[in-house]
matplotlib code that plots the C-alpha trace (Angstrom):
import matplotlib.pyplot as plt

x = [-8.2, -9.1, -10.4, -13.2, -14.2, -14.3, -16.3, -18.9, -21.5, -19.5, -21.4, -19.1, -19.3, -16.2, -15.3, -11.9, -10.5, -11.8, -8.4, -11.1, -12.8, -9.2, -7.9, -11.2, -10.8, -7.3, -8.3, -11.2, -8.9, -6.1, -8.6, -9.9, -6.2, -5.8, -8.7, -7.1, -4.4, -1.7, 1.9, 3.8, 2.1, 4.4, 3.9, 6.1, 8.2, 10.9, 14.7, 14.7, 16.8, 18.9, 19.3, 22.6, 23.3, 25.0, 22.1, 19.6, 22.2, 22.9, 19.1, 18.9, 20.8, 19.4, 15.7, 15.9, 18.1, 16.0, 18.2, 15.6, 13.1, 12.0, 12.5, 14.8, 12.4, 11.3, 12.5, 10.8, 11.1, 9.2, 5.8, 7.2, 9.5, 9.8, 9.5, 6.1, 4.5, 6.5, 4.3, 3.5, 0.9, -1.1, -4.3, -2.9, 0.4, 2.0, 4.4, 6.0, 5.8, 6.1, 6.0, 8.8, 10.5, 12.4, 9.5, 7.4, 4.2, 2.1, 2.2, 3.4, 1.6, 1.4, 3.2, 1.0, 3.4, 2.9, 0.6, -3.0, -2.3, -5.9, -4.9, -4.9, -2.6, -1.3, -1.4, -4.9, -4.4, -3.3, 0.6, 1.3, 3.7, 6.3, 6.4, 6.5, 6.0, 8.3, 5.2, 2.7, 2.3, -0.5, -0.9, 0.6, -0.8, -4.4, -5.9, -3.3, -2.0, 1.8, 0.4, 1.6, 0.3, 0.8, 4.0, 5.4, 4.4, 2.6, 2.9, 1.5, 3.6, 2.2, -1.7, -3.4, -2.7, 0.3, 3.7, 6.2, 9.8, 11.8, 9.8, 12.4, 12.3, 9.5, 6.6, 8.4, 11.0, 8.4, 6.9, 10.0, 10.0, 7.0, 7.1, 9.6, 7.7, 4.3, 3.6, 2.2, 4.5, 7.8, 8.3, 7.0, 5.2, 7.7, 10.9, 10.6, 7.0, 6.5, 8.9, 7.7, 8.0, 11.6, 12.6, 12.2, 13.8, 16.5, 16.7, 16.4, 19.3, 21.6, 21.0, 22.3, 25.1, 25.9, 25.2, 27.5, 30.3, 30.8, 29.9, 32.4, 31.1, 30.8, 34.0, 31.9, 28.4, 30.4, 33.0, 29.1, 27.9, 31.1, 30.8, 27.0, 27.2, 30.7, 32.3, 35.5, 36.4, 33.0, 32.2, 29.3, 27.7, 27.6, 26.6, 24.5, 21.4, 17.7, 17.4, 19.7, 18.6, 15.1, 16.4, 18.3, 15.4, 13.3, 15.9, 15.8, 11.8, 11.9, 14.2, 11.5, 10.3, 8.4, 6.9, 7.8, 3.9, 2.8, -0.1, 3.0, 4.1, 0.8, 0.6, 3.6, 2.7, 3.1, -0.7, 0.3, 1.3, -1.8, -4.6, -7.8, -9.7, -7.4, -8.5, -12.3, -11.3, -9.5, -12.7, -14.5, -12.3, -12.2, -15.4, -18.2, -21.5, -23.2, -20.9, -21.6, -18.1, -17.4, -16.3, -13.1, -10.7, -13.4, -11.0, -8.3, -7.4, -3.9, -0.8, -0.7, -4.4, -5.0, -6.8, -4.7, -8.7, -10.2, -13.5, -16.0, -16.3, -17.8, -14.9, -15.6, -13.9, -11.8, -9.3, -8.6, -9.8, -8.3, -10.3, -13.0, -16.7, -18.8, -21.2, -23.5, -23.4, -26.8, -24.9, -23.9, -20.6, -19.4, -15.8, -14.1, -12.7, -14.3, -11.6, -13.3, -10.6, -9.7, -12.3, -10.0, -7.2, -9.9, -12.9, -14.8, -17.9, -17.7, -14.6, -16.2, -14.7, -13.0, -9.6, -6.9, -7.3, -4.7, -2.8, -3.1, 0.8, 1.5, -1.8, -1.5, 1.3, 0.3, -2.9, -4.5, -6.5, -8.6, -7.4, -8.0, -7.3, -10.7, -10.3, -7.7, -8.9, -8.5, -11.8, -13.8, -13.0, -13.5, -17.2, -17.2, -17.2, -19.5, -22.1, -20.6, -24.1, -24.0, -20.0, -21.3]
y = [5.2, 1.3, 2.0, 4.7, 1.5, -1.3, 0.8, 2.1, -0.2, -0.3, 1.2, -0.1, -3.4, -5.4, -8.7, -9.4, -11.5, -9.0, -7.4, -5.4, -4.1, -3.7, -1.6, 0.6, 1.6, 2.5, 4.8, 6.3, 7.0, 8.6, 11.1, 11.9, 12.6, 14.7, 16.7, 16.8, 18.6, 15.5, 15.4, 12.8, 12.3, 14.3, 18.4, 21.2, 22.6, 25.5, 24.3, 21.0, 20.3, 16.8, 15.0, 15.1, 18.7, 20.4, 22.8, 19.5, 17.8, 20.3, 20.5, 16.5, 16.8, 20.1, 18.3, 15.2, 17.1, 18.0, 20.7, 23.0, 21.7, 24.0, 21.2, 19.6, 16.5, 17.7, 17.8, 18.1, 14.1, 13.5, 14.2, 14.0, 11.6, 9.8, 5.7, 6.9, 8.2, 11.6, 12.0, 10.0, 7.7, 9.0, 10.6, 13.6, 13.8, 13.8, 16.6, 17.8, 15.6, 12.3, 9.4, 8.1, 10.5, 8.5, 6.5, 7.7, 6.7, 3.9, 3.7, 7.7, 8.0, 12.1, 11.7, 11.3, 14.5, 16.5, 19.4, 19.1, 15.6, 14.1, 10.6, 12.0, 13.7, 17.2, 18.6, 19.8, 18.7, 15.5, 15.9, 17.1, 15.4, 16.4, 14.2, 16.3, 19.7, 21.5, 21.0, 23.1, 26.6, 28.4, 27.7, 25.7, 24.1, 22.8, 26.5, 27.9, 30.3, 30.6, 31.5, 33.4, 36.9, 39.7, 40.8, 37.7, 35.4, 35.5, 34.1, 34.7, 37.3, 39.7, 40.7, 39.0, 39.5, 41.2, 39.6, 39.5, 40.2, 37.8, 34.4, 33.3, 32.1, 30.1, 28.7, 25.9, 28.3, 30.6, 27.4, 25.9, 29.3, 28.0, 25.0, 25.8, 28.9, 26.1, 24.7, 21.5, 21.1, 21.9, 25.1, 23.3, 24.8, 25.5, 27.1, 30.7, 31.2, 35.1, 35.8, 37.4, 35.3, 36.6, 36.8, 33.3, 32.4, 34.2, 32.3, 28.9, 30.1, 31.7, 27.8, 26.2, 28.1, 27.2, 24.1, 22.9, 25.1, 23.1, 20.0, 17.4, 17.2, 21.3, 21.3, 18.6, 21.2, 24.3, 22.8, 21.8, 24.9, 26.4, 24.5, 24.3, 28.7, 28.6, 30.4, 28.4, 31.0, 31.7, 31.5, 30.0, 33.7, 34.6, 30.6, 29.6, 31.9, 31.3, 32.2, 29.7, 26.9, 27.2, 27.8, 24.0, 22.6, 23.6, 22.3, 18.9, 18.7, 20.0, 17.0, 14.6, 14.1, 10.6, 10.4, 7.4, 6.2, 3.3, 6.1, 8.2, 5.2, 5.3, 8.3, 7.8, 5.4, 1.7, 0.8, -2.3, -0.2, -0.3, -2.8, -2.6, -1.8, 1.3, 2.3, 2.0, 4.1, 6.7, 7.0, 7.3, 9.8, 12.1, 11.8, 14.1, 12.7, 14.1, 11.5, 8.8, 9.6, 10.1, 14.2, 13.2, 15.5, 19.0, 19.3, 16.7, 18.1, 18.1, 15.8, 16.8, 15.9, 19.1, 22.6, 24.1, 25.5, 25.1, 23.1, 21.9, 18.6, 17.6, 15.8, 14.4, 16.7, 14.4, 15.7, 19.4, 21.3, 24.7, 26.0, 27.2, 26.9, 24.1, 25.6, 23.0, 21.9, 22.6, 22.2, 25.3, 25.7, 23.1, 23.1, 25.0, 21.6, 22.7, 23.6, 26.4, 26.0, 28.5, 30.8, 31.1, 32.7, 35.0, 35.7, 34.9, 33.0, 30.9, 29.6, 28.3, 24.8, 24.8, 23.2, 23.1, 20.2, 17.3, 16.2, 12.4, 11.2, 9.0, 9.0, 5.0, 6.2, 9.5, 8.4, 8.7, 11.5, 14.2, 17.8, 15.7, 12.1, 10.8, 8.6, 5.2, 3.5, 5.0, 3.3, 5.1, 8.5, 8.5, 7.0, 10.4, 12.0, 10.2, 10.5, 12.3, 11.9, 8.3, 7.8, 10.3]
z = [1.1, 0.8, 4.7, 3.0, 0.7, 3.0, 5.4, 2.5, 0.4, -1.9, -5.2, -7.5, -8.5, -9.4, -10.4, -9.1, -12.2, -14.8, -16.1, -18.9, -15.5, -13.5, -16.9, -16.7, -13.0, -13.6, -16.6, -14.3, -11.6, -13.6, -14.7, -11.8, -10.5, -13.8, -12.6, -9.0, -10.3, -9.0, -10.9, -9.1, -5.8, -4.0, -2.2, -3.6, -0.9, -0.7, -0.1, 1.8, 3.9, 4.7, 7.5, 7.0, 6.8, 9.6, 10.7, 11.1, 12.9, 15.2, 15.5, 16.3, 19.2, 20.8, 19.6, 22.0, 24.7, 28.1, 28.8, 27.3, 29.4, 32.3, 35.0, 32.6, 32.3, 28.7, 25.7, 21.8, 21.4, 24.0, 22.4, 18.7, 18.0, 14.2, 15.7, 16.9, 13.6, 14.6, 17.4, 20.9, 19.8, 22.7, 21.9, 24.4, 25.3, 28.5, 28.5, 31.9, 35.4, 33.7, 36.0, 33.9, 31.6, 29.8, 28.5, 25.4, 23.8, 25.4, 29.0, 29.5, 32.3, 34.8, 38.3, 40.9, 42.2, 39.0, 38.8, 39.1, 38.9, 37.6, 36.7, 33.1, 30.0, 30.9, 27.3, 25.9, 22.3, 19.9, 19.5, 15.6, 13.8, 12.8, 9.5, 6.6, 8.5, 5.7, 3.1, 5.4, 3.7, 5.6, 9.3, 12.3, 15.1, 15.1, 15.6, 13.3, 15.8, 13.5, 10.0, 7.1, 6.7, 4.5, 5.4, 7.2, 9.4, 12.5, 16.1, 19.4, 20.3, 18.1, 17.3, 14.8, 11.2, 12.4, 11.2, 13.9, 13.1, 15.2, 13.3, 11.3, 7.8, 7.8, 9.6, 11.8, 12.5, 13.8, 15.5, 17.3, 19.5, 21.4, 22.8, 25.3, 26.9, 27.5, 30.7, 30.6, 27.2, 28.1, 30.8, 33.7, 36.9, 38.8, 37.2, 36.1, 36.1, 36.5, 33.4, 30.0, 26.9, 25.7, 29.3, 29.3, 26.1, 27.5, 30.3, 28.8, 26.1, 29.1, 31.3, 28.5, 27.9, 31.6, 31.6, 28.4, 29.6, 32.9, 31.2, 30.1, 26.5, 25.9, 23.5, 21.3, 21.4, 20.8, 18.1, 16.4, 16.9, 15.0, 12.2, 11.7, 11.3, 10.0, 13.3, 14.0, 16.6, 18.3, 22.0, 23.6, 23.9, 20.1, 18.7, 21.3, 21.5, 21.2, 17.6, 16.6, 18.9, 17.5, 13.1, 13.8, 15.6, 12.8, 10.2, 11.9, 11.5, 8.0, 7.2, 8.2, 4.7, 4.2, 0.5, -1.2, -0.1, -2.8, -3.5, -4.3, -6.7, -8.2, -9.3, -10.8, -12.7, -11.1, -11.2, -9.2, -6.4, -4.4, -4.2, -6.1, -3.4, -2.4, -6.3, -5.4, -2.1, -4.0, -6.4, -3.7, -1.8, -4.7, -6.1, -4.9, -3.6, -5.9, -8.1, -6.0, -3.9, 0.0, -1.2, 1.4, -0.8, -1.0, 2.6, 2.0, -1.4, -3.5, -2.9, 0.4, 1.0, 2.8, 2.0, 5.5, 6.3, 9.8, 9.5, 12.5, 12.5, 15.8, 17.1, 20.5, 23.0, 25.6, 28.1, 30.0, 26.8, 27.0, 29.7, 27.3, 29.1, 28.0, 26.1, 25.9, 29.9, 31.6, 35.0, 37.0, 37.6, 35.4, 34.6, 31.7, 29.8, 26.3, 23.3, 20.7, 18.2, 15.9, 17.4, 20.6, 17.8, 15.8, 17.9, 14.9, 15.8, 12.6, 13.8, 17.0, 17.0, 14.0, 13.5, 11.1, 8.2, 8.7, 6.1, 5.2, 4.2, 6.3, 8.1, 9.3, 11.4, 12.8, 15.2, 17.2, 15.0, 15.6, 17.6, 21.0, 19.9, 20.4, 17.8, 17.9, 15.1, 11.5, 10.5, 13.7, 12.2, 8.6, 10.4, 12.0, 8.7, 7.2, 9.7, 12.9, 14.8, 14.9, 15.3, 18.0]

ax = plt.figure().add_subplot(projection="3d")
ax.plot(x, y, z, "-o")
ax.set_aspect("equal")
plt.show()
């Protein structure tokens, strides 16, 4: 918020030892959070899990093991992990073929053997975090291809606006089922490629089995997986099977919950909790322009500053794209690197690159931002949105 001020000519003029004036902003701004509809700073959300509890335990391990990685290379950590703003810190991630696995964030770099090695990052959009996933209620992923629907919620295995059964109880549930069965995510290129989507959960789910049962350490995963579904006599057939590896990944990420932000503390009512010039930020962020504001929240609206809508915004497109044709290339043959967004989901021309709204918790953490990363510098992109032809 105090980024939006220092970056803006600041309309409002203040004197800094002026307690009369200090007292005035903080009546202004209470009102306008009144009007915003804020409580106490913090999203509602449906039966949170802790870290602590057996199901997001069991999840922890299975999230940072590569034994669900096709090539075994991968795991879910590797492109979102909490020391790096739940993320990578790389505006695209480098999934499968890492030159060195074991390395995350900064310096990630694609093996020179990996596929279509290019000297660049393997996965076509900005790693999500996984930071407060459990507050999202309409749509995951940046094109919002697992959303709720009448009925359920749905996912690429089923037509759109059609709920598919097998989701699971909510939308990361219905999310940790994918990652696995992508490429240049997780899958790799070279083990299993002809099979179907279950096919391949199957086959990821039977390897595991396998693989624990000959390991040293399988009476430690299956005595876990006993106790998490209350089993003490079950056998690596009936505990370990896709359904339940993906409900405890998804229980881990829904325990990332990180909201005790000073804004948070604010709202609350410390008005020492953030600077003066985050209050001048925050008038402008809510205001409209026709109120002499920045109109931030009109997308980035209620305590988890997000309206879960897919806007255009004109993000610079960097990296493979999803093999979309560039539209606005006058050069014949030119290669299919363009990313349509939400449009690629709907077919709806009006969602021709549009993507999903970020939230803003946590957002000094969770960079680089925008669906490809183009941005690396907070301050760059709430440019763009001011005036995306000359960030541009």
């Amino acid at each position: 918020l105090a980024t939006i001020c220092e970056e803006c000519d600041n309309p409002i003029e203040r004197d800094d030892d002026s307690f009369e004036q200090l007292h005035d902003l903080d009546q202004k701004l209470t009102a306008v959070l009144l009007r915003e509809g804020f409580d106490d700073g913090i999203p509602d959300a449906d039966n949170l899990p802790s870290i602590d509890d057996p199901l997001a335990q069991l999840g922890k391990k299975l999230f940072y093991t590569k034994l669900l990685g096709g090539d075994f290379d991968t795991a879910c950590g590797s492109c979102h992990h909490p020391k790096l703003g739940g993320g990578d810190s790389l505006s695209l991630p480098i999934g499968v073929t890492a030159e060195v696995p074991d390395l995350l964030g900064p310096g990630r770099m694609h093996s020179e053997t990996g596929f279509e090695f290019d000297s660049g990052p393997t996965v076509a959009r900005n790693s999500n975090s996984i930071f407060n996933i459990a507050f999202w209620k309409r749509a995951l992923f940046w094109d919002g291809r697992i959303e709720q629907v009448p009925g359920g919620i749905r996912t690429p295995d089923t037509a759109l606006g059609r709920p598919d059964s097998n989701a699971g109880p909510n939308l990361v549930a219905a999310q940790a089922r994918f990652p696995f069965l992508a490429r240049d995510e997780m899958r790799g290129h070279r083990s299993k490629l002809r099979l179907r989507k279950e096919e391949l959960r199957a086959h990821i789910t039977s390897r595991l089995r396998t693989t624990l049962s000959k390991s040293k350490d399988d009476t430690n995963w299956l005595e876990e997986f006993r106790f998490t579904f209350n089993k003490p006599k079950g056998t690596f057939s009936k505990l370990i099977t896709f359904d339940n590896i993906a409900l405890a990944i998804a229980e881990f990420e829904r325990s990332q919950i990180f909201v005790n932000t000073p804004f948070a503390s604010y709202v609350q009512g410390d008005k020492t909790a953030i600077s003066e010039e985050a209050k001048l930020g925050a008038l402008l962020f809510f205001n409209t322009t026709q109120n002499g504001g920045a109109g931030c929240s009109s997308c980035h609206s209620g305590e988890f500053f997000t309206d879960e809508k897919f806007h255009v915004l004109a993000i610079p497109q960097i990296g493979r794209g999803k093999g979309d044709d560039d539209l606005f290339s006058n050069m014949s043959g030119a290669k299919k690197t363009d990313d349509f967004g939400r449009f690629r989901i709907t077919g709806n021309p009006e969602d021709l690159y549009a993507f999903r709204t970020p939230t803003l918790l946590n957002v000094t953490a969770t960079g680089p931002w925008g669906h490809s990363g183009a941005y690396t510098k907070l301050e760059n992109i709430v440019l763009h949105h001011l005036n995306p032809n000359q960030a541009l």
